[in-house]
MIROVO-63760 format. One record per residue (C-alpha): residue number from 1; residue in three letters; x, y, z. Coordinates in steps of 0.02 Angstrom, whole numbers, plus 50000, padded with zeros to 5 digits. Layout:
% MIROVO-63760
{node NUM; 'ALA'; {X; Y; Z}}
...
END
This chain:
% MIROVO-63760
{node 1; 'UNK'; {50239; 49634; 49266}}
{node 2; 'UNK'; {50185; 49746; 49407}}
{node 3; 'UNK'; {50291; 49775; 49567}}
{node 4; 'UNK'; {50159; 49753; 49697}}
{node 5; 'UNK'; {50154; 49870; 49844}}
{node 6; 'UNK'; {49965; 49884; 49876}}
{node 7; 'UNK'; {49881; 49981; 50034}}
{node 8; 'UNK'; {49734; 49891; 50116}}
{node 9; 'UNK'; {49630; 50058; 50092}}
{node 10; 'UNK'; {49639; 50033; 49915}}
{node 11; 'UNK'; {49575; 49885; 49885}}
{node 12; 'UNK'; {49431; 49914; 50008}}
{node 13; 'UNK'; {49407; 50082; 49921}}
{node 14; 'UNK'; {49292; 50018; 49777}}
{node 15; 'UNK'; {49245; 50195; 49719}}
{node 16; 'UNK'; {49370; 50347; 49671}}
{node 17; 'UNK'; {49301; 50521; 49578}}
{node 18; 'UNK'; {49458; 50559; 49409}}
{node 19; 'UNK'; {49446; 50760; 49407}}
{node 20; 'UNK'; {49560; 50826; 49258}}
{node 21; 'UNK'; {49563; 50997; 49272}}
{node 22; 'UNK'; {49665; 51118; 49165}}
{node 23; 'UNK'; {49668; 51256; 49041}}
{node 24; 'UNK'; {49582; 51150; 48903}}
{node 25; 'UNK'; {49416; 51175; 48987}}
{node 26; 'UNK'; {49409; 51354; 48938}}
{node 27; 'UNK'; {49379; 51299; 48764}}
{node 28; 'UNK'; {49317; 51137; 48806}}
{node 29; 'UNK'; {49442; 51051; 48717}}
{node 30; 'UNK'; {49526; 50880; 48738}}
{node 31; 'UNK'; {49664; 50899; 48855}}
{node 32; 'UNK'; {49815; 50906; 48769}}
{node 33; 'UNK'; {49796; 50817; 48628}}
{node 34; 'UNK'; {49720; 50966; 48486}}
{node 35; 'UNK'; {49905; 51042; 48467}}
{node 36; 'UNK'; {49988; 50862; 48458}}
{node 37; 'UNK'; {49884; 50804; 48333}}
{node 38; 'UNK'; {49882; 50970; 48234}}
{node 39; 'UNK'; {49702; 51022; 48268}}
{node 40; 'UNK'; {49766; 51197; 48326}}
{node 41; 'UNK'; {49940; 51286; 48366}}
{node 42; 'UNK'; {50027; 51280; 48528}}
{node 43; 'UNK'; {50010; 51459; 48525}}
{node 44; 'UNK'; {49828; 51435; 48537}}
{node 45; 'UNK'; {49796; 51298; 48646}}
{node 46; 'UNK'; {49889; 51401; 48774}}
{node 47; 'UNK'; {49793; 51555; 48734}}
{node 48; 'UNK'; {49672; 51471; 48865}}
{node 49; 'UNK'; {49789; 51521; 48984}}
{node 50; 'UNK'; {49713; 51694; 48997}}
{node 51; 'UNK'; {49531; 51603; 49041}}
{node 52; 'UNK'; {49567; 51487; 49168}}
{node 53; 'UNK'; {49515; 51577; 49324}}
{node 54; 'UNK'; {49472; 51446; 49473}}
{node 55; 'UNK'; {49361; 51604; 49536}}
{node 56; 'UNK'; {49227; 51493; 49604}}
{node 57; 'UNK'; {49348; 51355; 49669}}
{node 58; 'UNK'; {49277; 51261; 49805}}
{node 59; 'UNK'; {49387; 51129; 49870}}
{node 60; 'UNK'; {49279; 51105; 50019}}
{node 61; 'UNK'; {49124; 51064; 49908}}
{node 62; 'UNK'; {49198; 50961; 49812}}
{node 63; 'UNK'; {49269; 50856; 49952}}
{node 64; 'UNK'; {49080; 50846; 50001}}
{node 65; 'UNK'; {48993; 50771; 49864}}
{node 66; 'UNK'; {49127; 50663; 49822}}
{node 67; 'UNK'; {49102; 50580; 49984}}
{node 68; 'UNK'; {48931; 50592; 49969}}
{node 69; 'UNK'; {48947; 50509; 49834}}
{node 70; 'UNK'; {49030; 50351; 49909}}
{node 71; 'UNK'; {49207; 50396; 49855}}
{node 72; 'UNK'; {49336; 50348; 49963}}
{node 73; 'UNK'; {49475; 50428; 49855}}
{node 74; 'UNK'; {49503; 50561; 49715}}
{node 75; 'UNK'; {49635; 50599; 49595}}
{node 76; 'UNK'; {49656; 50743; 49528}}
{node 77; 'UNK'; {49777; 50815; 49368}}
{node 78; 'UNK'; {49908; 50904; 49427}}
{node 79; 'UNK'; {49984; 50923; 49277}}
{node 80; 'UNK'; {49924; 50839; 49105}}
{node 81; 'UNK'; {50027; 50822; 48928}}
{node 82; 'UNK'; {50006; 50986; 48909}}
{node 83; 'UNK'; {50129; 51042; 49042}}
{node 84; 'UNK'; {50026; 51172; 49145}}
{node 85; 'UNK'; {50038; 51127; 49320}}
{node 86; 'UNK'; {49906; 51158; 49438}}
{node 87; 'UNK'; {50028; 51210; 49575}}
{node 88; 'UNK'; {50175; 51343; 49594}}
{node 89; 'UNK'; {50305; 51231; 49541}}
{node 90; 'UNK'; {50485; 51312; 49576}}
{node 91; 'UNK'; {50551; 51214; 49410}}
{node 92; 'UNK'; {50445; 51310; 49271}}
{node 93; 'UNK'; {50333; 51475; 49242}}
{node 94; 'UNK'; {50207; 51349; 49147}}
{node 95; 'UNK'; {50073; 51342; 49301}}
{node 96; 'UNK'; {49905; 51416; 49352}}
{node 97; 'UNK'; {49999; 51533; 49474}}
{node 98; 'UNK'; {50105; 51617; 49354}}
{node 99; 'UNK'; {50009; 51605; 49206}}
{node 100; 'UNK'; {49839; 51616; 49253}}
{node 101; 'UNK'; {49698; 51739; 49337}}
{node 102; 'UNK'; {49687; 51594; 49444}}
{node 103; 'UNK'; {49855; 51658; 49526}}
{node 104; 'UNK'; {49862; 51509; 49657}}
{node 105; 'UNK'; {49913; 51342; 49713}}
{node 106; 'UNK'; {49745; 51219; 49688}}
{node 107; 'UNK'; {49830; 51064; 49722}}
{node 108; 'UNK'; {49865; 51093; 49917}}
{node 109; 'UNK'; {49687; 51154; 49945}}
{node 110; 'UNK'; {49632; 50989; 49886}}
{node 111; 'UNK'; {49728; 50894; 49994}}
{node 112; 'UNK'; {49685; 50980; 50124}}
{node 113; 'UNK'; {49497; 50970; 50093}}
{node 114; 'UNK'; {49482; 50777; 50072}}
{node 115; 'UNK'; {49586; 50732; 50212}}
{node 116; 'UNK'; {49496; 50842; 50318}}
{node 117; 'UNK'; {49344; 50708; 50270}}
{node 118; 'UNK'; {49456; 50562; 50298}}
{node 119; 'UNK'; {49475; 50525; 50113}}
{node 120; 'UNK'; {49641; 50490; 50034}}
{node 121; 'UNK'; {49715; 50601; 49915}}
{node 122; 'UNK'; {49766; 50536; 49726}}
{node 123; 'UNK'; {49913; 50660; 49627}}
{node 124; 'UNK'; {49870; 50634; 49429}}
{node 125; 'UNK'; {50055; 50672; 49315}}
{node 126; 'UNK'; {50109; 50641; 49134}}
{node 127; 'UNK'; {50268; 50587; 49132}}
{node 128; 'UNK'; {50284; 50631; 48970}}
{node 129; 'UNK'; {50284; 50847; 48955}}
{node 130; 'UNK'; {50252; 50906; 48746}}
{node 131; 'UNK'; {50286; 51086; 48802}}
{node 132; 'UNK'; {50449; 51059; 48896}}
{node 133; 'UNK'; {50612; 51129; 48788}}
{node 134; 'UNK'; {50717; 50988; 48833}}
{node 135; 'UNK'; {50565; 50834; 48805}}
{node 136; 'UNK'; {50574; 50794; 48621}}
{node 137; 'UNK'; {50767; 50765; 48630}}
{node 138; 'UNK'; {50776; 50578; 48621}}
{node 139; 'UNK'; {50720; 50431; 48510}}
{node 140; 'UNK'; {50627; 50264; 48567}}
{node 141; 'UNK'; {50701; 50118; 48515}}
{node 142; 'UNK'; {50607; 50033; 48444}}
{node 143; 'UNK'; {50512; 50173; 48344}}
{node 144; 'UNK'; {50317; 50177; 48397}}
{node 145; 'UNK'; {50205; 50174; 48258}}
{node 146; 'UNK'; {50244; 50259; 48101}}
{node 147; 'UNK'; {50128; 50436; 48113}}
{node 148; 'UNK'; {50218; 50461; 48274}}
{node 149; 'UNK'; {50395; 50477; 48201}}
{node 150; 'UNK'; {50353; 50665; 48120}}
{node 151; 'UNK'; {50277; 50729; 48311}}
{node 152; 'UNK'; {50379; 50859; 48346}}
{node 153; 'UNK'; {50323; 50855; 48512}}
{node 154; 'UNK'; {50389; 50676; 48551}}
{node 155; 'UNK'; {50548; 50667; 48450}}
{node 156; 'UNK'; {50660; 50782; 48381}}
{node 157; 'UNK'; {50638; 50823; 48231}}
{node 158; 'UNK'; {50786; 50798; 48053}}
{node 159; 'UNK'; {50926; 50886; 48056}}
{node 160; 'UNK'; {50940; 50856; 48227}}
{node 161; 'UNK'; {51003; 50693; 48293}}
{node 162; 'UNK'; {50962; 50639; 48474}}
{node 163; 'UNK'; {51035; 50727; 48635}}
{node 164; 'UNK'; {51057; 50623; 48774}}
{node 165; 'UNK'; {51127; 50772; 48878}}
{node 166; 'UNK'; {50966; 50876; 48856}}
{node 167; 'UNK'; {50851; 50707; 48895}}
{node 168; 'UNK'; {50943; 50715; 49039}}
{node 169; 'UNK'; {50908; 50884; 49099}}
{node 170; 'UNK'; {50725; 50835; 49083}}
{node 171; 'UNK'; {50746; 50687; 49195}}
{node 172; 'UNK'; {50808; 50826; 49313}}
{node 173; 'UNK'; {50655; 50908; 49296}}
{node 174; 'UNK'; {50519; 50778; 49299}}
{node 175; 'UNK'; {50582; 50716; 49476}}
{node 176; 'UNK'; {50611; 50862; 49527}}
{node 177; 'UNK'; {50418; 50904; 49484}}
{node 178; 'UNK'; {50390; 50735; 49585}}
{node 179; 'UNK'; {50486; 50783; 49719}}
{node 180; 'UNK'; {50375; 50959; 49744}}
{node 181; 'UNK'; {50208; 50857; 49730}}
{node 182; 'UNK'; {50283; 50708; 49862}}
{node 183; 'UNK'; {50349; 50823; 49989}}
{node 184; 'UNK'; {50236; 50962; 49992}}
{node 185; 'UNK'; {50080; 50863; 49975}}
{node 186; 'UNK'; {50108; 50688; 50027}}
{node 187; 'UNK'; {49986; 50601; 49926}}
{node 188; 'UNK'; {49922; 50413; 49963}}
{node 189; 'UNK'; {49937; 50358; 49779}}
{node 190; 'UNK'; {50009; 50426; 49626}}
{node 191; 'UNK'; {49931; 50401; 49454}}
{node 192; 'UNK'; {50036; 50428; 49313}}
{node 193; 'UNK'; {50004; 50436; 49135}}
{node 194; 'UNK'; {50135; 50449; 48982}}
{node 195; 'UNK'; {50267; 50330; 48986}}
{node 196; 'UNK'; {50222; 50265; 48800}}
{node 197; 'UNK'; {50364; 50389; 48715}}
{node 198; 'UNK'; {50526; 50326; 48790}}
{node 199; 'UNK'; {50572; 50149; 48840}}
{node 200; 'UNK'; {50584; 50080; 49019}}
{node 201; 'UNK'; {50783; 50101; 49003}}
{node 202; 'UNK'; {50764; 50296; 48956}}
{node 203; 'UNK'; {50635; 50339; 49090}}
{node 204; 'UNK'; {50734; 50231; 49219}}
{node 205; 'UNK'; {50572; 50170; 49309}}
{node 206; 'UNK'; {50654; 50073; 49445}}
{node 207; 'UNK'; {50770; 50212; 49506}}
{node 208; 'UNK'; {50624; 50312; 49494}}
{node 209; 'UNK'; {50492; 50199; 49597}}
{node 210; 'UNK'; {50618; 50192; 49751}}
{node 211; 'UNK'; {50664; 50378; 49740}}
{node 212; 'UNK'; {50476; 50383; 49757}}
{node 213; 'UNK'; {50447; 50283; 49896}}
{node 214; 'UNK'; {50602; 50395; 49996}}
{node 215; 'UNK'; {50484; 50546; 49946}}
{node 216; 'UNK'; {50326; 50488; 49995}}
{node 217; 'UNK'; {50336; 50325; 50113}}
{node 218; 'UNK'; {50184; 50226; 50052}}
{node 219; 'UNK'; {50118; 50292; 49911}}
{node 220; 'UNK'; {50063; 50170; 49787}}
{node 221; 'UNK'; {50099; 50191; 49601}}
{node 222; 'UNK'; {49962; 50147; 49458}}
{node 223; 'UNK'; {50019; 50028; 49315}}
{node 224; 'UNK'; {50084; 50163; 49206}}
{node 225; 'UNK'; {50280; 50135; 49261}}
{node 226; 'UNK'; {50328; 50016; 49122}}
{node 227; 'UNK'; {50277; 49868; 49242}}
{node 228; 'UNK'; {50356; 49943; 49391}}
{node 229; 'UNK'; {50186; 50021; 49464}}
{node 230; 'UNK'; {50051; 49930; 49589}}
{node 231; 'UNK'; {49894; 49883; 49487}}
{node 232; 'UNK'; {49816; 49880; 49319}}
{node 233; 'UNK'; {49717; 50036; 49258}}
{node 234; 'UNK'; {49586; 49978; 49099}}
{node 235; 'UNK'; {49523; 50141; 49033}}
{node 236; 'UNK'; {49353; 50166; 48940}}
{node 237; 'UNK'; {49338; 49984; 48860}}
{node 238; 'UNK'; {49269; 49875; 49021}}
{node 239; 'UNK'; {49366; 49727; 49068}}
{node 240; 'UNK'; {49284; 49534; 49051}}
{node 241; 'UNK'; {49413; 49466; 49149}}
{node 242; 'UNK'; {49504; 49548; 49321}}
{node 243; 'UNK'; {49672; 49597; 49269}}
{node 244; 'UNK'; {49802; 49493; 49371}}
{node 245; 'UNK'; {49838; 49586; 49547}}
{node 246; 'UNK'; {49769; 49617; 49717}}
{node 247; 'UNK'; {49648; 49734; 49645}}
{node 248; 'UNK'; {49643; 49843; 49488}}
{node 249; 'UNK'; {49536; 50015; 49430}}
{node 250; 'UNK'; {49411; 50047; 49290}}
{node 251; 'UNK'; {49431; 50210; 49234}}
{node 252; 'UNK'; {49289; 50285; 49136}}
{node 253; 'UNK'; {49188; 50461; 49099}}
{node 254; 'UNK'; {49044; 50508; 49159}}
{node 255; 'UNK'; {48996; 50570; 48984}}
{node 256; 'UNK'; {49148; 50534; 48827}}
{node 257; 'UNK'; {49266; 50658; 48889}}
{node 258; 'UNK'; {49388; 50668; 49038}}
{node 259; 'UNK'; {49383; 50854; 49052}}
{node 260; 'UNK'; {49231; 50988; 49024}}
{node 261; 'UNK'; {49186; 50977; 48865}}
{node 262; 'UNK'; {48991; 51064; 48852}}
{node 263; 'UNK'; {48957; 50990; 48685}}
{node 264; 'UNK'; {48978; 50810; 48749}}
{node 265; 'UNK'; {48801; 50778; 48805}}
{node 266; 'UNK'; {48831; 50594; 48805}}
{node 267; 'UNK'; {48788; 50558; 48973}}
{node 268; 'UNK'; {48789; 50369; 49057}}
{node 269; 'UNK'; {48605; 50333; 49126}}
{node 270; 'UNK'; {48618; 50315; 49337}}
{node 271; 'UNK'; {48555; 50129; 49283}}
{node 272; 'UNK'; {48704; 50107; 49182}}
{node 273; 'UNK'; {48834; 50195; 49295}}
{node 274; 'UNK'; {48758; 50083; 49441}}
{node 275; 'UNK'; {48796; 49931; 49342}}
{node 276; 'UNK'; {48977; 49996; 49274}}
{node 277; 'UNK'; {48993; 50000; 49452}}
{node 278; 'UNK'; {48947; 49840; 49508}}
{node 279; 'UNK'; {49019; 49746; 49393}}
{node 280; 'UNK'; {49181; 49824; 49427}}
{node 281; 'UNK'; {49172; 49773; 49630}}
{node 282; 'UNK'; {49107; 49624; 49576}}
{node 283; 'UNK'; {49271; 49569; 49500}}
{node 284; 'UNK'; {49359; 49655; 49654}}
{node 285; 'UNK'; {49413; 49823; 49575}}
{node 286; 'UNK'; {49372; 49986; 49606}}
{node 287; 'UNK'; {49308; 50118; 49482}}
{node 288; 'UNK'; {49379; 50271; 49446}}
{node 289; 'UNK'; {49239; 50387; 49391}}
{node 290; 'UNK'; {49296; 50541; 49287}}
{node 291; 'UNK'; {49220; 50708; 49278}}
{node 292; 'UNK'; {49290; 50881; 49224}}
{node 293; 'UNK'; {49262; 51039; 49308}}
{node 294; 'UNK'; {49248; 51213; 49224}}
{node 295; 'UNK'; {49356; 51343; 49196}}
{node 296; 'UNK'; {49298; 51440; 49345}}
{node 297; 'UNK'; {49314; 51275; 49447}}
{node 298; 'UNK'; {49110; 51220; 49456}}
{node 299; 'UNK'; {49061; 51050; 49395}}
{node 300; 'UNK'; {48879; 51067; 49295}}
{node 301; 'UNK'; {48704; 51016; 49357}}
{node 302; 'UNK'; {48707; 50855; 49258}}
{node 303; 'UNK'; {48858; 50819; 49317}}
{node 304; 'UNK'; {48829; 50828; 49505}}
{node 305; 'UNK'; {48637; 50763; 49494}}
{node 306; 'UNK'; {48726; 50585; 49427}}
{node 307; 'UNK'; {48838; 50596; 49572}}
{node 308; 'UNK'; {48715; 50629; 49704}}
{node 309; 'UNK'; {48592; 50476; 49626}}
{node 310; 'UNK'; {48745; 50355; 49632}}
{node 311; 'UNK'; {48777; 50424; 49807}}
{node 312; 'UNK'; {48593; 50392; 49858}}
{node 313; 'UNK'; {48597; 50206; 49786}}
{node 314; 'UNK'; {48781; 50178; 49884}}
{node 315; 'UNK'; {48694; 50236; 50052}}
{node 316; 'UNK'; {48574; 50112; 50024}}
{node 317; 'UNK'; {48667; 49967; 49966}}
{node 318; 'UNK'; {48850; 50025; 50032}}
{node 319; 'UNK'; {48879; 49865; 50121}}
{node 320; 'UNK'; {48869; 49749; 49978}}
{node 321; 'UNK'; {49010; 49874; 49907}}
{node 322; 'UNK'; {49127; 49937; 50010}}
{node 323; 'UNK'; {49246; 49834; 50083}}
{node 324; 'UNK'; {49190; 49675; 50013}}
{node 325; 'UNK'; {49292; 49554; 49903}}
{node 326; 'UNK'; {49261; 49476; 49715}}
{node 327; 'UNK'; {49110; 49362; 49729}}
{node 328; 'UNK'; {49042; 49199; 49644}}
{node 329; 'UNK'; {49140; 49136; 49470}}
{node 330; 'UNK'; {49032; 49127; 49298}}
{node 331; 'UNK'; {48880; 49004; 49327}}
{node 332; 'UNK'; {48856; 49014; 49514}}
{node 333; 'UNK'; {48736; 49156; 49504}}
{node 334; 'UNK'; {48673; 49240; 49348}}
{node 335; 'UNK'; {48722; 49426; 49391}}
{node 336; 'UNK'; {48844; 49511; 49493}}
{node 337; 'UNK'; {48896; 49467; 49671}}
{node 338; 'UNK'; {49030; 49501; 49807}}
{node 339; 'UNK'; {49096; 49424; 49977}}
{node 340; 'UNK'; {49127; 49501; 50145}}
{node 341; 'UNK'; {49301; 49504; 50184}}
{node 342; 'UNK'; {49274; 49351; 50313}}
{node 343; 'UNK'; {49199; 49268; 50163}}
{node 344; 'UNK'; {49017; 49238; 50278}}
{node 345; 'UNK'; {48906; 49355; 50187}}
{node 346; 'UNK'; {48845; 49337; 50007}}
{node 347; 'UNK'; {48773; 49489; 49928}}
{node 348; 'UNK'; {48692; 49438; 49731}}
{node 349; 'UNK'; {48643; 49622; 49637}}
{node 350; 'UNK'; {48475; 49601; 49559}}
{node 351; 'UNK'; {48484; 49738; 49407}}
{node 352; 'UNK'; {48295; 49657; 49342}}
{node 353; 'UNK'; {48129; 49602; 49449}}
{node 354; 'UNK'; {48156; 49401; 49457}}
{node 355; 'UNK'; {48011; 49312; 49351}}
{node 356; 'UNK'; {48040; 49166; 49446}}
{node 357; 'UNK'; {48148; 49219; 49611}}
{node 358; 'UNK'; {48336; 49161; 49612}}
{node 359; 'UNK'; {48476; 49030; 49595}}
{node 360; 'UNK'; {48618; 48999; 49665}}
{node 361; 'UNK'; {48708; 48848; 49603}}
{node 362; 'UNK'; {48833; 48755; 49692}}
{node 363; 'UNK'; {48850; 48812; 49862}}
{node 364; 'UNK'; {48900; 48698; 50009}}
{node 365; 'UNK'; {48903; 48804; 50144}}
{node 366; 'UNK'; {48731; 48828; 50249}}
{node 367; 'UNK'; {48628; 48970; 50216}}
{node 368; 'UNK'; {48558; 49067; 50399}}
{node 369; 'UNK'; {48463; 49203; 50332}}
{node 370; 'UNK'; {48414; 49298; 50170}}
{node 371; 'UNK'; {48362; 49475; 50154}}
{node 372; 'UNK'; {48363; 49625; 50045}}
{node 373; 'UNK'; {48498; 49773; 50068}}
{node 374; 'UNK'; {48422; 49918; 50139}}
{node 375; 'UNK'; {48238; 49832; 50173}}
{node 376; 'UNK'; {48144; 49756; 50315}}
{node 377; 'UNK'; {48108; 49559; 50337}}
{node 378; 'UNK'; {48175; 49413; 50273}}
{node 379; 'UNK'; {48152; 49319; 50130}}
{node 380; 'UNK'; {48082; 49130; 50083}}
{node 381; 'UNK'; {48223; 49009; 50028}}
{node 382; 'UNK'; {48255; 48835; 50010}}
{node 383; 'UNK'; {48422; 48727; 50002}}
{node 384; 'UNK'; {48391; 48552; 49979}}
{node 385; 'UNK'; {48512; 48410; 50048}}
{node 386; 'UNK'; {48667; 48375; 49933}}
{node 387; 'UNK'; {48614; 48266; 49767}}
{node 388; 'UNK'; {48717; 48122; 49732}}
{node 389; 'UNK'; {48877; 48117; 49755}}
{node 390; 'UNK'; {48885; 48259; 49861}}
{node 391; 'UNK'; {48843; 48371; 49738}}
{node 392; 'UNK'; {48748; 48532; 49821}}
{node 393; 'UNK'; {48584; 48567; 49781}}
{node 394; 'UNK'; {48524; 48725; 49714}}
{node 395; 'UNK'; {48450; 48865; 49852}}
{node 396; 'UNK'; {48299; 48937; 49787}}
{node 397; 'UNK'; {48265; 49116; 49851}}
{node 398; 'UNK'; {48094; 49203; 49848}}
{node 399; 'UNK'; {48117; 49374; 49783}}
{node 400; 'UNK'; {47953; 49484; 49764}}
{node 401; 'UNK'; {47944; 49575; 49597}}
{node 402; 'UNK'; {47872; 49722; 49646}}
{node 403; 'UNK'; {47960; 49867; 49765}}
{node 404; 'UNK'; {48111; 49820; 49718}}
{node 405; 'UNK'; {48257; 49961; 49712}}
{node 406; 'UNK'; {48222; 50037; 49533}}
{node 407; 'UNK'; {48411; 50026; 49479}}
{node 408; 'UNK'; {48477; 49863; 49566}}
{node 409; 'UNK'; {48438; 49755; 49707}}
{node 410; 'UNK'; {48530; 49665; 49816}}
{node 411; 'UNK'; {48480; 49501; 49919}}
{node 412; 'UNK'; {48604; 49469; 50067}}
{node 413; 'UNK'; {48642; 49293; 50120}}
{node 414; 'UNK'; {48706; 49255; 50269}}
{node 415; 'UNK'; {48793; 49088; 50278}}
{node 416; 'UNK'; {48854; 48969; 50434}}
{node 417; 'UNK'; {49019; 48997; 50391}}
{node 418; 'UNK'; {49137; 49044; 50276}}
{node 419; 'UNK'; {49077; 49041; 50080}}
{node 420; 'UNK'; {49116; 48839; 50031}}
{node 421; 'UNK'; {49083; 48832; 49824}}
{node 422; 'UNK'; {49062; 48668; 49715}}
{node 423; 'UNK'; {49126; 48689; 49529}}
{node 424; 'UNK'; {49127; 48526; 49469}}
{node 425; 'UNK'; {49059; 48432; 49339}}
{node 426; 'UNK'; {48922; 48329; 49406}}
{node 427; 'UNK'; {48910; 48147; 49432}}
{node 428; 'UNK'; {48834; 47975; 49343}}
{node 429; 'UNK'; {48726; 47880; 49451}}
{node 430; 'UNK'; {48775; 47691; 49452}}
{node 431; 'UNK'; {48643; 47639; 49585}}
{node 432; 'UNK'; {48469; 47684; 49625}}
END
């Protein structure tokens, strides 16, 4: 059960850009995961040390085609399962600054570079840390699943028995590592990954949510606190239903992979990413879109053309996105939709020419006006008197085929007043 504490930026966000950024992407590896699962050694997984560089690092740029992009927030990894931090943490030598030719702090220039385009600033960080001395010290009780019991990275490993003591001194150190990125950052939200090793009892998520909030007065906390977090975070698999909350975020790639990886071609079509994204407001969550930089801090070609054509579509259609609410329910409209805030404005997302223009079922309120997003003119509709009963009639809306936005469309209705629905069953006429 989440502890809500939500922001109303965030749920007027709508659109966030997930940057994980670390050593794997000299390889082009998946973060973290090849020397847990015994693809390759520790030793070389953090070989890649030696090639992360950040030499063509550009905050600034980044800042800027994120926003024009749409984003209103990003989030990036400041430190992954891995343990490598991407600042000079005064609790461990494992960071770019000590460790790497990057040899600096990239987390503050981030900060720095978003807020200076009035975005807020999202802190990625694994709670969990398979490189740490003093991490693999404790069981979970119960046992996760069986091939789990043999990590040596998670658990420690016959003849040894547990160590509370030394669990301990790693609780020292993972709020103390929050404590660096709260004060010395101040970041609007906090996404943490991680917790599945250790129980709610062993990470002591409560204690740790308030210490957080004396750290860094506001922040809100993503679902990953053993329910003691803000919102729901669905990753990959998109949701049918909006998980319970004010708002929640669908995390996905822009590709398969979270960081670079150059042989993942797999790229979303713009037609597709449009309609990930849609759908997602639709239900009144925001998406956070991952993408991985390289090595030397550049994202690719491919990667920034998709964001600059989902940028291009959100100038265009932005109002029907950002700072709307969840539209119709199932039935009302055959598509997506979403609400103004003062619930007065009605936008439907066309993602096919209508054969036969379009639908809207059960609506009481008045319509005033309807348009398309981004065009000139208005368009033909009709709304009959209430059938029997009282039951609304359906408004018919005359949508031209042709010249229609090539990746969705949007028709705007502007109503009387505020958005009135009918959802029941009908009615039997005993007179006529």
């Amino acid at each position: 059960m989440l502890v809500a504490m939500m922001q109303p930026w965030f749920i007027g966000a709508k659109l966030g850009i997930f940057i994980h950024w670390g050593i794997y992407s000299v390889k082009g590896v998946v973060e973290s995961w090849p020397f847990f699962n015994d693809e390759m050694t520790w030793d070389a997984y953090m070989a890649q040390l030696g090639g992360f560089t950040a030499k063509r690092y550009d905050p600034g740029a980044w800042a800027k085609l994120f926003q024009d992009c749409g984003a209103r927030y990003a989030v990036l990894t400041t430190k992954h399962h891995d343990g490598v931090a991407l600042w000079d943490t005064e609790l461990s030598d494992l960071n770019v600054v000590e460790r790497t030719p990057a040899g600096r702090d990239l987390v503050g220039p981030f900060c720095a570079a978003l807020r200076k385009r009035g975005m807020k600033v999202g802190l990625y960080f694994s709670h969990l840390d398979w490189s740490h001395p003093d991490y693999a010290t404790i069981f979970n009780e119960p046992f996760p699943e069986e091939p789990w019991r043999s990590k040596k990275w998670a658990y420690p490993q016959p003849p040894k028995g547990a160590e509370p003591e030394r669990w301990e001194a790693f609780l020292r150190f993972h709020r103390g590592q929050l404590k660096e990125l709260c004060t010395r950052y101040h970041p609007d939200l906090l996404w943490f990954d991680g917790d599945w090793d250790r129980t709610d009892a062993a990470w002591r998520m409560a204690e740790l949510r308030e210490q957080l909030h004396r750290w860094a007065p506001g922040v809100i906390l993503n679902s990953r606190m053993k329910g003691h977090g803000d919102y729901e975070t669905p990753e990959q698999g998109q949701p049918m239903t909006a998980p319970a909350g004010a708002t929640f975020e669908y995390c996905v790639t822009l590709n398969d992979s979270w960081g670079w990886r150059p042989s993942d071609t797999n790229y979303k079509p713009i037609d597709r990413l449009i309609r990930l994204f849609v759908e997602t407001v639709s239900m009144g969550g925001n998406l956070l879109l991952g993408i991985g930089p390289k090595p030397d801090g550049t994202f690719s070609a491919q990667q920034t053309r998709y964001l600059k054509a989902l940028g291009a579509w959100n100038r265009r259609h932005g109002e029907a996105v950002f700072g709307t609410v969840a539209g119709l329910p199932h039935g009302h409209h055959y598509g997506p939709s979403t609400l103004s805030a003062d619930r007065k404005t009605l936008y439907l997302f066309l993602f096919d020419p209508p054969r036969h223009g379009v639908v809207l079922k059960g609506l009481r309120t008045k319509v005033r006006r309807a348009s398309l997003v981004g065009a000139r003119g208005k368009l033909r509709f009709t709304q009959g008197k209430p059938a029997v009963h009282g039951v609304p009639s359906p408004v018919w809306i005359g949508v031209p085929t042709r010249g229609l936005d090539k990746h969705c469309a949007v028709v705007k209705l502007e109503l009387d007043g505020p958005l009135v629905l009918y959802s029941g069953e009908g009615s039997i006429i005993t007179s006529n």
